[in-house]
N, CA, C and O atoms as a GROMACS GRO file, in nm:
protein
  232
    1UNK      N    1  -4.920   4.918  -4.472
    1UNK     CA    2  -4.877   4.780  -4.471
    1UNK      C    3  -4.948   4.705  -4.360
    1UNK      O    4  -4.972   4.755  -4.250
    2UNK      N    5  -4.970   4.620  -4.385
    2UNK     CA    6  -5.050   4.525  -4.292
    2UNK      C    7  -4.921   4.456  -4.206
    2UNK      O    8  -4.800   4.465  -4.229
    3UNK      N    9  -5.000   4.376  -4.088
    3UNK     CA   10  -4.885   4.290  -3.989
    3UNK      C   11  -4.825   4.193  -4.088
    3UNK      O   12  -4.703   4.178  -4.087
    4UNK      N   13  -4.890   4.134  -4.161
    4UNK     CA   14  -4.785   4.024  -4.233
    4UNK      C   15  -4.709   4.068  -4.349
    4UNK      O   16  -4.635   3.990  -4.410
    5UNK      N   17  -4.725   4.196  -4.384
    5UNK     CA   18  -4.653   4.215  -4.470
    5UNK      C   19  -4.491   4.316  -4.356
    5UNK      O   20  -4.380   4.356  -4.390
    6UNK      N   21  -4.540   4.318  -4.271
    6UNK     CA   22  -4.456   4.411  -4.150
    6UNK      C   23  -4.350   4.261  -4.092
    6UNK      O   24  -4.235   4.262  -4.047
    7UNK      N   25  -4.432   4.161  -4.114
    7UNK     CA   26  -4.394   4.055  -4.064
    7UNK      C   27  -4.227   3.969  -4.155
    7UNK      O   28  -4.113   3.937  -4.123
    8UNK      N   29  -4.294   3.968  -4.249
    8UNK     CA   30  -4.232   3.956  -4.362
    8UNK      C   31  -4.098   3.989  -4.404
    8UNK      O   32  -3.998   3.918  -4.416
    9UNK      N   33  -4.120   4.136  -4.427
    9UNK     CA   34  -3.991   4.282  -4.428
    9UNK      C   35  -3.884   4.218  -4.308
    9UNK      O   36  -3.781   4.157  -4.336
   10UNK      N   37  -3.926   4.241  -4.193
   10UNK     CA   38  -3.866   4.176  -4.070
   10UNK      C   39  -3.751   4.010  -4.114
   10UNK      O   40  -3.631   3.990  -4.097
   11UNK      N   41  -3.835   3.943  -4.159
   11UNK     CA   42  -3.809   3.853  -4.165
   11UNK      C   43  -3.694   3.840  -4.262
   11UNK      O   44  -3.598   3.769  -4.235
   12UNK      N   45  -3.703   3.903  -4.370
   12UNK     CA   46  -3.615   3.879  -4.473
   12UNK      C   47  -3.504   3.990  -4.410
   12UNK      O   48  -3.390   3.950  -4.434
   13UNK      N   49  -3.505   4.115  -4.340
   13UNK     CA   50  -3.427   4.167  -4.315
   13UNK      C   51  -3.345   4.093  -4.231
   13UNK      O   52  -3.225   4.096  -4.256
   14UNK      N   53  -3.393   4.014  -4.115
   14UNK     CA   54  -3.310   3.933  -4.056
   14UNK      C   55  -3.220   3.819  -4.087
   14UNK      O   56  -3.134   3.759  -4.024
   15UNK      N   57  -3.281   3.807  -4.230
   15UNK     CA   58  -3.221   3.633  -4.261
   15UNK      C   59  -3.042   3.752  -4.368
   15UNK      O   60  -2.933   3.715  -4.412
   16UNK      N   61  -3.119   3.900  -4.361
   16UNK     CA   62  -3.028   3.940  -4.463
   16UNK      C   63  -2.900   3.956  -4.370
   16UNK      O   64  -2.782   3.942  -4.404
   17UNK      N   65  -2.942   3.982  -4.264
   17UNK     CA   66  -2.818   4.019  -4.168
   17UNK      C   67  -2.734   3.901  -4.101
   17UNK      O   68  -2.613   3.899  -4.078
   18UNK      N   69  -2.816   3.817  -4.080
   18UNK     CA   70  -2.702   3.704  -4.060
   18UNK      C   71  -2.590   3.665  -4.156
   18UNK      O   72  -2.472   3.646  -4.127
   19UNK      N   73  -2.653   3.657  -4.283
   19UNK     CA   74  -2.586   3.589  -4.384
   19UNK      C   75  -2.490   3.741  -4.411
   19UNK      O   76  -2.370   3.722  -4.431
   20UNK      N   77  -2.530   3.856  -4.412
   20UNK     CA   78  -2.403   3.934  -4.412
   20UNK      C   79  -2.308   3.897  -4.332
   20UNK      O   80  -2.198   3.867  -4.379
   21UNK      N   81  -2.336   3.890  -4.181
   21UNK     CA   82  -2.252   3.851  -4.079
   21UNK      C   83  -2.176   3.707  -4.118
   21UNK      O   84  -2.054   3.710  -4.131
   22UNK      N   85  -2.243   3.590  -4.135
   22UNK     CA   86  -2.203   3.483  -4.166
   22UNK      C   87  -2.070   3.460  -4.273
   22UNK      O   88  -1.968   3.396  -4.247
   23UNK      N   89  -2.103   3.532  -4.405
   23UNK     CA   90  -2.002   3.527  -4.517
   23UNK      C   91  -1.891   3.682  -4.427
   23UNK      O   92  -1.774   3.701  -4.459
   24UNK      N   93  -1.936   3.735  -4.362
   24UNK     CA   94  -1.799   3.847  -4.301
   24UNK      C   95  -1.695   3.758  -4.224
   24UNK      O   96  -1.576   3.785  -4.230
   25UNK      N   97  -1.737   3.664  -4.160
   25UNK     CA   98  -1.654   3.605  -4.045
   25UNK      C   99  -1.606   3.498  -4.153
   25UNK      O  100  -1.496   3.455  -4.119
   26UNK      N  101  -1.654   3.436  -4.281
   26UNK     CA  102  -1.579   3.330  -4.366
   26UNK      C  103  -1.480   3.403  -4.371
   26UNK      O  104  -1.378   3.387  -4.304
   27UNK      N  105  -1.507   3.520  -4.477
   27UNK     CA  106  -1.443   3.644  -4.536
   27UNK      C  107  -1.303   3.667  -4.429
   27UNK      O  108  -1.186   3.656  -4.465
   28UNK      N  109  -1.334   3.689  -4.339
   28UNK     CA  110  -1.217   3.689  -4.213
   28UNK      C  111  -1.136   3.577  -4.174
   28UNK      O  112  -1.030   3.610  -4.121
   29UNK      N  113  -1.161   3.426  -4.189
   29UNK     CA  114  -1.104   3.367  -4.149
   29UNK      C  115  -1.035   3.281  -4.263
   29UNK      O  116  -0.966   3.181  -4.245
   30UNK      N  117  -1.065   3.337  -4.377
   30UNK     CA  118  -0.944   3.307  -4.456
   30UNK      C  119  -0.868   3.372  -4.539
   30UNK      O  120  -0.830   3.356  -4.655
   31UNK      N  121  -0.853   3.456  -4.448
   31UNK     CA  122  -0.739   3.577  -4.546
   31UNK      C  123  -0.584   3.471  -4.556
   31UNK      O  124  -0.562   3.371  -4.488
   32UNK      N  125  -0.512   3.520  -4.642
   32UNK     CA  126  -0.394   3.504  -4.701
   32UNK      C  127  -0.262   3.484  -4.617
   32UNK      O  128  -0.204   3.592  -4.628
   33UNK      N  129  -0.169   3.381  -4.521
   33UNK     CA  130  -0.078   3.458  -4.441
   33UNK      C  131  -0.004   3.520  -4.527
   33UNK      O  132  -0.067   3.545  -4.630
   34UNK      N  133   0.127   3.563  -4.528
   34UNK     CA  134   0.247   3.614  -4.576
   34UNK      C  135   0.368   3.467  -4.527
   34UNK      O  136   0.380   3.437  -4.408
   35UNK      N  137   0.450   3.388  -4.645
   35UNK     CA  138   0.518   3.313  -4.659
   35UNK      C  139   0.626   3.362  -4.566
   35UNK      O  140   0.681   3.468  -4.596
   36UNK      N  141   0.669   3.290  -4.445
   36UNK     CA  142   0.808   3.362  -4.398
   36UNK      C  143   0.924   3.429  -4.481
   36UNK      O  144   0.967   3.544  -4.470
   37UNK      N  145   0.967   3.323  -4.572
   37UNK     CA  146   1.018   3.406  -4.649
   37UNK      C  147   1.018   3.556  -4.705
   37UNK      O  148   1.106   3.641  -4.718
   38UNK      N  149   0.922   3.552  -4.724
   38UNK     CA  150   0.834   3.730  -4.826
   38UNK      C  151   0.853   3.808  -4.699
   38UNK      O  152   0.899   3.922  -4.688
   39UNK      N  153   0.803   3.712  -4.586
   39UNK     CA  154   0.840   3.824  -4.469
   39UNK      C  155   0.943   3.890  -4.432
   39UNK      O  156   0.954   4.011  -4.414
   40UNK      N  157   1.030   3.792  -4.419
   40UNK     CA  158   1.180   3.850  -4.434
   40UNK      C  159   1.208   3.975  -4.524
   40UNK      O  160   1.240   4.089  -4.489
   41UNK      N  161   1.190   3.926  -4.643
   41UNK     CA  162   1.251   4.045  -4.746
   41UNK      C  163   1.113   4.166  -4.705
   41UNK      O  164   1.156   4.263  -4.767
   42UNK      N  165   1.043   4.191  -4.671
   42UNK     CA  166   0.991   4.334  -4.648
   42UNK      C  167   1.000   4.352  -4.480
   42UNK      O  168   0.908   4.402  -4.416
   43UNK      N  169   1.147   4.297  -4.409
   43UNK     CA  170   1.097   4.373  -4.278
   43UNK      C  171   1.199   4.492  -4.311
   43UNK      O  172   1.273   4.498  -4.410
   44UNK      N  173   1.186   4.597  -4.195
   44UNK     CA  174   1.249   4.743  -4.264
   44UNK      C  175   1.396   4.716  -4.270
   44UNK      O  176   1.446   4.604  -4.250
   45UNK      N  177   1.468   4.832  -4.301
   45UNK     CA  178   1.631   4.831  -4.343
   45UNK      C  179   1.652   4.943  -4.169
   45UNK      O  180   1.567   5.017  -4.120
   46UNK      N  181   1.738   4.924  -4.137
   46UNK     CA  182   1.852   4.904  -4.021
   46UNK      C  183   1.888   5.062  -4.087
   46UNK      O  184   1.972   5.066  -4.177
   47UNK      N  185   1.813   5.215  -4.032
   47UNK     CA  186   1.842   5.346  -4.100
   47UNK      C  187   1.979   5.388  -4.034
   47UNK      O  188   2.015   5.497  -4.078
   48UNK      N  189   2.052   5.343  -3.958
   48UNK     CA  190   2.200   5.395  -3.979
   48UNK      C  191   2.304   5.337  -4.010
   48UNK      O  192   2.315   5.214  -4.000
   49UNK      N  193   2.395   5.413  -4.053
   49UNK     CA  194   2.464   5.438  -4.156
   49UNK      C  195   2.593   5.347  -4.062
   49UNK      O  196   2.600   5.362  -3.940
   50UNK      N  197   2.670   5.274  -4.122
   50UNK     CA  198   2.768   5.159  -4.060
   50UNK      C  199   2.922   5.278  -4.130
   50UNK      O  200   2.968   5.263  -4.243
   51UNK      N  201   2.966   5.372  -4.041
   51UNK     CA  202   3.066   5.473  -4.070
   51UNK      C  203   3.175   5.386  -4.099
   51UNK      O  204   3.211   5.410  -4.215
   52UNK      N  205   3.232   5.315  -4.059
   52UNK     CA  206   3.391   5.212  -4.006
   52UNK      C  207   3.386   5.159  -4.166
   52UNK      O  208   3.486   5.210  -4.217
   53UNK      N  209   3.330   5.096  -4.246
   53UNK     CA  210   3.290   5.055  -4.374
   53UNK      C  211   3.344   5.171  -4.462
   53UNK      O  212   3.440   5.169  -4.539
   54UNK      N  213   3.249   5.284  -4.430
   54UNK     CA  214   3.327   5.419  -4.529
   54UNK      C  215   3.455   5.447  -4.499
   54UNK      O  216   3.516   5.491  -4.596
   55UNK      N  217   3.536   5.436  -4.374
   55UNK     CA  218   3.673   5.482  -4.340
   55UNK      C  219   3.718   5.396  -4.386
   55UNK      O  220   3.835   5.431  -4.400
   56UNK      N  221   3.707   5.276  -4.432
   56UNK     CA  222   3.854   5.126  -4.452
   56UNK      C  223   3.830   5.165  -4.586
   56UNK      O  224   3.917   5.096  -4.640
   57UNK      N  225   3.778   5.222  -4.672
   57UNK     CA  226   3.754   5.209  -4.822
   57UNK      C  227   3.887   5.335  -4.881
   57UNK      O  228   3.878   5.456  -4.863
   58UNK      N  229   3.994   5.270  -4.945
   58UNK     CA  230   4.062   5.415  -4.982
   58UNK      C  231   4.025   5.532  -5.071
   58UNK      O  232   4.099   5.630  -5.078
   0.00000   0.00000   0.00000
């Protein structure tokens, strides 16, 4: 390969890497939030068991 074709390769490899980088950081800055709401209903469940509830029940 000659310098301008060395030149070239270079060149397009660089323009390839920005624009990867460029559309990654779009890609990143507009992800989706989660609606408070939705949030609510998937935070976890409270794993023990409320005993006083089972004793008042006849």
């Amino acid at each position: 390969m000659t310098r301008k074709e060395w030149l070239i390769a270079v060149i397009f490899t660089f323009i390839t890497i920005i624009a990867w980088v460029a559309f990654d950081i779009i890609h990143t800055s507009s992800q989706v939030e989660i609606p408070t709401d939705i949030q609510q209903l998937i935070e976890p469940l409270n794993p023990n068991l409320d005993t006083s509830v089972l004793d008042s029940t006849p």
